[in-house]
N, C-alpha and C positions, 0 to 999 in steps of 0.2 A: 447220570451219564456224563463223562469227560469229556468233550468235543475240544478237535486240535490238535496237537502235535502231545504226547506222553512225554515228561521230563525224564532225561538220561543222564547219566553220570559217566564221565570217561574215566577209564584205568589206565596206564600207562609202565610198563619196564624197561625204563632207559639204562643202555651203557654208560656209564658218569665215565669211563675212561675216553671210550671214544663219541661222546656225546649222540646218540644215535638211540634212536629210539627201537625198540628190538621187538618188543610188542604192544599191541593195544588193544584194549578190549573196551568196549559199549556194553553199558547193563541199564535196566530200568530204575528210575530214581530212587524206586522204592527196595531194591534189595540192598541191600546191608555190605555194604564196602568186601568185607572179607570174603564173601562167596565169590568175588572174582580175583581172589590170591592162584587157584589153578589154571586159570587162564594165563596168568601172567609169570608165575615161576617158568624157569628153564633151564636150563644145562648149557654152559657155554658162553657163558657170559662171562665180561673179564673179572667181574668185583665180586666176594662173596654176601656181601650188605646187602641189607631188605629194609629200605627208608620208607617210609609213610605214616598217614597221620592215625592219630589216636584210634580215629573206629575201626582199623587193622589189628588192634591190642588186644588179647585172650590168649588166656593160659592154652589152649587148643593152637592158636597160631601159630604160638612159641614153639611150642612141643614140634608143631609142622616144619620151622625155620629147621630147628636144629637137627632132625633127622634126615636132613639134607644136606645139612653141612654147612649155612645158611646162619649169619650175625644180624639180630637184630638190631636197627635203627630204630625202631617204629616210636612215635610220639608217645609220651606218657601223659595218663590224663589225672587229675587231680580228682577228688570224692568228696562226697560232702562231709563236711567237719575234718577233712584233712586234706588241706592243699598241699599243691605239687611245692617241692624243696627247693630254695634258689638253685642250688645243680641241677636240677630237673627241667626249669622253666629255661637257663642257659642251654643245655642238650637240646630242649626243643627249638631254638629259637638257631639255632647254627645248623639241624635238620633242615630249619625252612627257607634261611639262606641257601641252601645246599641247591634244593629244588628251585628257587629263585635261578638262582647262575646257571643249573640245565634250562629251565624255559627262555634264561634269554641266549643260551648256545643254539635256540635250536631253530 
């Protein structure tokens, strides 16, 4: 029995243009990042990019990005016995500045 407050995770869809946050969602610790990408897609946003980190990544996300019209940013993750490529670990590391400079806009 878990006595206390349950760990949550927040989700968040900011405008990077007009630094504003546009949605947010609360999920339980234990669900797995991408079951809260439909809470947070939407129509009307200024930017067509979908940044976030690695556990957002599957061939099923993708497929979701682009049928929407929708550029993925999402963090790449390295595999065992094949690490990420220096251009990979660059990509990711200018992703997380990105998200850096929105949380200190906001």
């Amino acid at each position: 029995m878990h006595h206390g407050r349950q760990p949550k995770k927040n989700h968040v869809n900011a405008d990077r243009k007009h630094k504003l946050v546009r949605r947010y969602h609360v999920s339980d610790a234990a669900q797995h990042d991408s079951q809260a990408v439909d809470h947070l897609l939407m129509q009307g946003n200024t930017g067509a990019g979908v940044w976030a980190d690695a556990a957002y990544r599957s061939e099923e996300m993708e497929a979701k990005l682009r049928a929407r019209g929708l550029k993925s940013h999402i963090h790449r993750k390295g595999k065992r016995g094949k690490p990420l490529t220096e251009q990979a670990k660059v990509s990711n590391r200018t992703k997380s500045e990105l998200w850096q400079n929105l949380g200190d806009a906001a």
